[in-house]
Each structure stands twice: as C-alpha cells, then as structure tokens.
C-alpha positions in Angstrom: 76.0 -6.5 -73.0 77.4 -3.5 -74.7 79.9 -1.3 -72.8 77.4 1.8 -73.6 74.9 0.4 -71.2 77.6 -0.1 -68.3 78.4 3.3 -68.8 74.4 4.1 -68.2 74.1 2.3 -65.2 77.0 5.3 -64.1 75.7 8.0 -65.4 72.0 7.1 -64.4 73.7 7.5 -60.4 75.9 9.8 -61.5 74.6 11.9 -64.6 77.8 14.1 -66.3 76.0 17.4 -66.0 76.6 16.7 -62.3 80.8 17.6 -63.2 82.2 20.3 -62.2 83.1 23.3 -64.8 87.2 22.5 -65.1 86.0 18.7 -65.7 86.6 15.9 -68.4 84.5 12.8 -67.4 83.1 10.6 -69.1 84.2 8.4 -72.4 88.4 9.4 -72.9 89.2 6.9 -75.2 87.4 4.1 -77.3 84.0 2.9 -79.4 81.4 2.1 -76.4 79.2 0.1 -79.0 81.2 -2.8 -78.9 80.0 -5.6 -77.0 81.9 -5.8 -73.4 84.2 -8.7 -71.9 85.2 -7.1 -68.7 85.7 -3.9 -66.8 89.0 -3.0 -65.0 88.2 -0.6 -61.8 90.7 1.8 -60.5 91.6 5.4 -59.4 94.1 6.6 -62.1 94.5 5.2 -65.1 98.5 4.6 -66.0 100.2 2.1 -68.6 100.2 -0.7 -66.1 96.3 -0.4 -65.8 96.2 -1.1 -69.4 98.4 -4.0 -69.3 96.4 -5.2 -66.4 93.2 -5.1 -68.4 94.7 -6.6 -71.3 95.5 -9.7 -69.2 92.3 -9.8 -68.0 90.8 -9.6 -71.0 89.0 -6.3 -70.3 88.2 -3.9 -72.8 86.7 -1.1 -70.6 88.4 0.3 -67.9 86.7 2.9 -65.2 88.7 4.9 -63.4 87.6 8.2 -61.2 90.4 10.3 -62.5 89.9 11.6 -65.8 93.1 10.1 -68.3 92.8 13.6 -70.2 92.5 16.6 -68.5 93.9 19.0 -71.5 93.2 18.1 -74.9 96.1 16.5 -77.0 97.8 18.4 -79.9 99.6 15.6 -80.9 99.4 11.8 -80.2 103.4 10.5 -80.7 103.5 9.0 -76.9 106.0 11.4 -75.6 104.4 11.1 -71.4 102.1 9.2 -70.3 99.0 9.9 -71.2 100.0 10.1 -74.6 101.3 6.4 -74.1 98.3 5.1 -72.8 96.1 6.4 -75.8 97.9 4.9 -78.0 97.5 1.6 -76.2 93.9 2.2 -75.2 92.9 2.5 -79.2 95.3 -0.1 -80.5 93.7 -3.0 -78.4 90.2 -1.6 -78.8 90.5 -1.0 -75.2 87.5 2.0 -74.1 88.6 4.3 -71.0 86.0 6.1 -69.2 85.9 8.4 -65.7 83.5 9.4 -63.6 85.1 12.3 -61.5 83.4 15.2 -60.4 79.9 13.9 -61.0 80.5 11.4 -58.6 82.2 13.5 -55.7 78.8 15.6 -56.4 76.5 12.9 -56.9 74.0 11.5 -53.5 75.8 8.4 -52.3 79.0 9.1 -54.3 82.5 9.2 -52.8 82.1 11.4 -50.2 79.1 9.2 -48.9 81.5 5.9 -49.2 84.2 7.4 -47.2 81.7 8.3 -44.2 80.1 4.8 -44.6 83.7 3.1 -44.1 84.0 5.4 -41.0 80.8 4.6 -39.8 78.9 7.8 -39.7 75.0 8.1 -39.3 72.8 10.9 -40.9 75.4 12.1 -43.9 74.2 14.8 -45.4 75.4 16.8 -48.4 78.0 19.6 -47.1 77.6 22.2 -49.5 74.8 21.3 -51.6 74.7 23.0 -55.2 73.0 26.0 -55.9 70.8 27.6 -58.9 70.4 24.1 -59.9 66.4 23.5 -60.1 63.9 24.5 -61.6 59.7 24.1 -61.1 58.0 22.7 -64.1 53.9 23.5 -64.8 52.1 22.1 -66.7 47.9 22.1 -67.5 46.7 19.3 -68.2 43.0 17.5 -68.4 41.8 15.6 -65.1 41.1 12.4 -67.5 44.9 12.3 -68.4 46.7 13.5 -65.0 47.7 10.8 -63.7 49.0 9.4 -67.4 51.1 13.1 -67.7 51.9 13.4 -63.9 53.4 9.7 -64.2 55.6 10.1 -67.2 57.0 13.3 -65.6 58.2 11.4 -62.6 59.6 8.7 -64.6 61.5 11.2 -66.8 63.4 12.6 -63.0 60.9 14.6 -62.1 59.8 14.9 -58.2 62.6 14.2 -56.8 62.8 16.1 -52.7 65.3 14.6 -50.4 64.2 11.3 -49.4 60.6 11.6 -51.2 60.1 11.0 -54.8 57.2 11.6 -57.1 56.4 14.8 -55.3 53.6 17.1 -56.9 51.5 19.6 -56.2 47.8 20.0 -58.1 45.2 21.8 -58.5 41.9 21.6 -60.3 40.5 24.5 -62.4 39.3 25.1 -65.7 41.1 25.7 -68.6 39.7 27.7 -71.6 40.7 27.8 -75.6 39.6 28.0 -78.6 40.7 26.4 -82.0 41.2 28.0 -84.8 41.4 26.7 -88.5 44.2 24.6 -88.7 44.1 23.4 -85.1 43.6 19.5 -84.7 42.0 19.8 -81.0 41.7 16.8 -78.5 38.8 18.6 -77.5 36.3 21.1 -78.3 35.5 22.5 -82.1 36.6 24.6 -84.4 35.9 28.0 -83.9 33.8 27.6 -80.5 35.5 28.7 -76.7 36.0 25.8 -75.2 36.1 25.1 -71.2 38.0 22.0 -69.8 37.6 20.4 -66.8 42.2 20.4 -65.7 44.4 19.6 -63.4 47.7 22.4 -62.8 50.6 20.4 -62.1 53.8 21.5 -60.3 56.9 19.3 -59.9 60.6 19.8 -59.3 63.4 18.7 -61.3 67.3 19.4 -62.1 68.0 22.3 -64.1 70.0 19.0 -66.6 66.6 16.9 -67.3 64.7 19.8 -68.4 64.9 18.4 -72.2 64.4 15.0 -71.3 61.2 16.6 -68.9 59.7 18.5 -72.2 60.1 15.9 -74.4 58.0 13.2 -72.2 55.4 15.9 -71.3 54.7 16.4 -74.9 54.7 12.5 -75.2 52.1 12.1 -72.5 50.3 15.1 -73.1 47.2 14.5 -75.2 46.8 18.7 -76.3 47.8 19.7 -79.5 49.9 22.5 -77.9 50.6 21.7 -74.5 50.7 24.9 -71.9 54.2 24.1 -69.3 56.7 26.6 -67.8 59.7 26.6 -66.3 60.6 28.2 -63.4 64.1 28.6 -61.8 64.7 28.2 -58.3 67.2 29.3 -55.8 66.5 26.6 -53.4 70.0 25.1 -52.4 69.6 21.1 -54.5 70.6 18.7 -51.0 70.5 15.7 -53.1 74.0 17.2 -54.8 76.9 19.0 -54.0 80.7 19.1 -52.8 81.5 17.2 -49.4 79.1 15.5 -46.9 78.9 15.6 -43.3 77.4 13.2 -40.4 77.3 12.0 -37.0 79.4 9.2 -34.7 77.7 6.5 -33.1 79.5 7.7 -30.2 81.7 10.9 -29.7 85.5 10.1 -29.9 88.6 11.6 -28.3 90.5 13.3 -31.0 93.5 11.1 -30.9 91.1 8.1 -30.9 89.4 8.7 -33.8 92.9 10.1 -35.9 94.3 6.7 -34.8 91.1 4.9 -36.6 91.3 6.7 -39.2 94.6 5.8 -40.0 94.0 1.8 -39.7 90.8 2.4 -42.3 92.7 3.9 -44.6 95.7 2.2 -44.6 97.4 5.0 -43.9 101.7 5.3 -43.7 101.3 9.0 -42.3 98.4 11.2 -41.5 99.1 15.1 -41.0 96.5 17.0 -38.3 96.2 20.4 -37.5 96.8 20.9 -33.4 94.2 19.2 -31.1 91.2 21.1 -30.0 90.7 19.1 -26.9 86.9 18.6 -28.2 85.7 15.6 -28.5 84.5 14.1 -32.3 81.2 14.1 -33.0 80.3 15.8 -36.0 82.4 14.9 -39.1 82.7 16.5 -42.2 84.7 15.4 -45.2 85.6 15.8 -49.1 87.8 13.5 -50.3 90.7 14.4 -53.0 91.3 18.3 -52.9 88.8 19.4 -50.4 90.1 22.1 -48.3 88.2 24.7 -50.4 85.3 23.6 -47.8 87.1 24.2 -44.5 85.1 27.2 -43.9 81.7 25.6 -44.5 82.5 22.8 -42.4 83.6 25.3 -39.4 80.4 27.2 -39.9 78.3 24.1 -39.9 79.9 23.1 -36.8 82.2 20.0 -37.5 84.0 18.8 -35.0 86.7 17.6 -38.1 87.2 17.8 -41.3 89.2 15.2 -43.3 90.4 15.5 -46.9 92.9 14.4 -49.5 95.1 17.6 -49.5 95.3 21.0 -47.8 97.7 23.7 -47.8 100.5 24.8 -45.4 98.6 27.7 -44.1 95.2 25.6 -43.7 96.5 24.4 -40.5 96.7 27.7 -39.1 93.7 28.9 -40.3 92.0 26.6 -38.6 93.3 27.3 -35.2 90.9 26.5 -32.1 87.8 26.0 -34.5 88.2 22.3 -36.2 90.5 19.6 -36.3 92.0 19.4 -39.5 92.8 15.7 -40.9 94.8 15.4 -44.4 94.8 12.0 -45.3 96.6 12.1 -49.0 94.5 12.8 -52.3 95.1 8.9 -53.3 94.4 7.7 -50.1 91.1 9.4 -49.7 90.0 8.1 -53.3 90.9 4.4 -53.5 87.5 3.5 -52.0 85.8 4.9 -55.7 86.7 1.3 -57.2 84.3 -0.4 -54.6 81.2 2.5 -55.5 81.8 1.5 -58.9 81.8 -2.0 -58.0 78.1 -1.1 -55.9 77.1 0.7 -58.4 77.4 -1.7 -61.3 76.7 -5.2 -59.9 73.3 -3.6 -58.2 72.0 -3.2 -61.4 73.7 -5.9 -63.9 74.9 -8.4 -61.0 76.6 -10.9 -63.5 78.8 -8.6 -65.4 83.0 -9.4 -64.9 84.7 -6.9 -62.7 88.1 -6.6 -61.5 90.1 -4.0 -59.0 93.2 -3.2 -60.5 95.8 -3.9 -58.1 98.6 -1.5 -59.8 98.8 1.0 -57.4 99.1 4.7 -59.4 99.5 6.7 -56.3 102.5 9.3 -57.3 103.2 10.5 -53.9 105.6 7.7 -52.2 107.0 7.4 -48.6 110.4 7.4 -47.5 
C-alpha cells in the first residue's frame, strides 16, 4: 500500500478543490510513492508528533491543520515549523492535511461534532455557491446508457441524497461528414439523421475535466457535441457549518452542561441565556463566528464554535445562544473522521491517534 492511495481514499471524501481560498492542504512535506508502514492521526502537527510517529514506525502523518501556512524562505529550523521539516524529510517521514476541504466536505467535521451531540437531520449551514455546473451532451440511443454511465462514474449526478440523476430526451440529431471526417455513422459527403438521446446531468464546477475527458472516452462520435452550463443553484452537499435537530428540546443550561462533558471541556464561554429552549443547533467548529448571522436567520436556537470575538456576545443579544467551546477543543474529533474515513475503505491499514496534545491555549 502506497501512502498516495491513503491520501485518495481522503481526497475522494474530501477532494482539495473543496479548500477554501487562504488554504494549504494537502501533501506539506514528503515522497507519497513510497510504500506506507503506518499513519499517525492528529489535529496539529508539532515536533512531538513527529517523534511519536517515529516510534511508531509511521511514515505518514495526517493532521487537519495545515504544517505550512506561508511558504518557507529559508529551512535552518529557527521555530517550529521550520524544525519539523527538517525532521519530516530527514526520516522520510510524509505530512499531509486535510483542512478546509474537510470543514466543507458532506459528513466532514462539522457533521462529526453534531453526530457526538446527537443531532438528527444535519444539514449544510451555508452551503457553497457558483459551484455547479449542467453538463449536455448528444449522444446515440444505442450508446446512452454506455455514455450516461461513465458520466455518473466520473461524479456526475450527484443531488442531495440521490445519485445518478439525469434528465433525457430523444430527438434527432443531424450532420454531415466532410472529407477527412472518420464518422461512426453516416457517409461521406451525405446529411445524415441519427436517432439520439440529449442528456443533462449535474456536476461540481472541480470534475468538469475529469467529466470531459470520460465523455469523450465513452462517446463513440468523432466530435462529440457537450456544453457546460453554470449554475447559481446553492451546492447543499458542500459548504461552511451544518445545522440539525434534538431528539428532544433542552433547557439551555442543560444542554451547555452536556456539551461540556462531550467535549471534555475545562471552561466553556456562553453568551447570556435566552430562556428558549434548544432545539435547533447550528455549529462550525474551529473559527466559526463568521456564520453567526446565518445561523440567527435560519433560526438556531444555538450556535457553537471554536472561537468568537468579544463583541459577538453582544451582537447576539436576545436572538441565539452563543457557545464558544475553544478552536482545539472543537477539532480534536477530526482524528476519529479520518480514522472513519480510512478504515471504511482499506480496513487493515495501521492507524494510530497521537496522544501529544498540541493545543496552545492552556488553563490556569
């Protein structure tokens, strides 16, 4: 097993064009063709990671937090990150992160913090937008089903919780070939009139080369007729933050109290009490206040995140209950997701939790 297909199982849940702009997942340090002996999973990746992995006898580590955010002028070790290049490439040891794509990704973070909390119906919060596109393609009714199948397979028809979703229509298509033309069908030189099938499917705006190149595999015309269309359809299947219902409603101090005992928490900071009780959560884990407002307008009862500002507690006066739980505390669950993530698909491969903890903020 090379480490290059571990890092495909990742990507095929959560694919990098998923990141947001300011990003930097993906492979930080190291040769991904070399054959794998173990991944090391954790939130940041620090010096002590690396030892950890080295004891294990690990050379991949996955962490959610990107190791380089800015790139490097110089590699002499003089912080940290510096430090842990330089160990990374010296034991052969590949570092990779999946950040951003996986807050955005369906059944990424967001979704594993409202599973731990036990919420039904999660949905996507703020789902992306000007990310779609319609593909069309004519094709002959013999072939279809051939074309119409290799779309799907290449991420096409993808709507909520429906896959290979198409919509056809038969017609007749007309051409005629000219001198250098090879046709599938029809002569040189003569109009020709084919019995075809219109196809329309959905897709993200990121697989449209992959889309292309397995229509023109699958397509038996010499030059194949498609179009692209963009959408402005919101994409629910990706986006920042998710929200979703209690089993039961909760009294605010209730549910704050569980919160704390799920997530281990020392201290948890709240805005003042609404007196409403909790049944619609929203959350973003990490820096997530940026969504307070789209929570409030969908009509959360509470919005939880890693971090918030000083004057997010007042802003949020008499409409939601605010609930910062700490940006390292909010994240910590991302080594079980990867743990999901990977063992659903290569159950036998070595993984580990690192058990160093890297959180920066400490309590006095």
């Amino acid at each position: 097993m090379k480490i290059s297909q571990i890092i495909s199982v990742l990507e095929d849940f959560a694919p990098l064009p998923l990141q947001d702009g300011f990003d930097n997942a993906g492979i930080q340090v190291g040769d991904a063709s070399q054959l794998a002996t173990g991944a090391l999973l954790c939130l940041d990746v620090t010096e002590e990671v690396i030892d950890e992995a080295l004891e294990l006898e690990c050379n991949l580590i996955i962490s959610h937090h990107p190791l380089l955010f800015k790139p490097l002028k110089s590699i002499t070790g003089k912080n940290a990150a510096e430090r842990c290049v330089v160990k990374a490439c010296k034991h052969a040891i590949v570092i990779y992160a999946a950040h951003t794509n996986l807050d955005n990704a369906f059944g990424g973070v967001n979704f594993k913090i409202a599973e731990k909390i036990g919420l039904i119906n999660v949905k996507v919060l703020s789902p992306k937008k000007d990310s779609l596109l319609k593909m069309v393609t004519f094709v002959p009714k013999a072939n279809a089903d051939a074309v119409r199948n290799a779309l799907f397979n290449a991420g096409a028809g993808q709507i909520g919780n429906y896959d290979l979703c198409s919509y056809n229509v038969s017609g007749e298509g007309t051409f005629r070939a000219q001198a250098n033309a090879n046709p599938y069908c029809g002569k040189i030189g003569e109009l020709h009139t084919e019995p075809e099938v219109r196809i329309e499917t959905i897709l993200p705006t990121f697989r449209k080369s992959s889309l292309l190149q397995a229509l023109l595999a699958a397509h038996p015309y010499e030059e194949p007729v498609y179009d692209f269309y963009p959408l402005t359809n919101a994409w629910n299947q990706s986006g920042s933050g998710v929200v979703g219902e209690l089993p039961s409603p909760e009294e605010e101090s209730d549910f704050l109290q569980r919160i704390k005992q799920i997530f281990q928490l020392q201290s948890l900071k709240h805005s003042a009490f609404t007196n409403n009780k909790i049944s619609e959560v929203a959350i973003c884990g990490g820096s997530g206040a940026f969504l307070i407002s789209e929570a409030i307008d969908y009509g959360a009862d509470v919005f939880i995140t890693g971090e918030a500002r000083y004057n997010d507690f007042y802003d949020v006066e008499n409409k939601i209950l605010l609930a910062v739980i700490g940006h390292y505390e909010s994240e910590i669950c991302t080594k079980e997701l990867f743990f999901d993530i990977i063992t659903k698909k290569i159950p036998n491969f070595a993984l580990h939790f690192s058990t160093s903890s890297s959180n920066p903020v400490k309590y006095l």
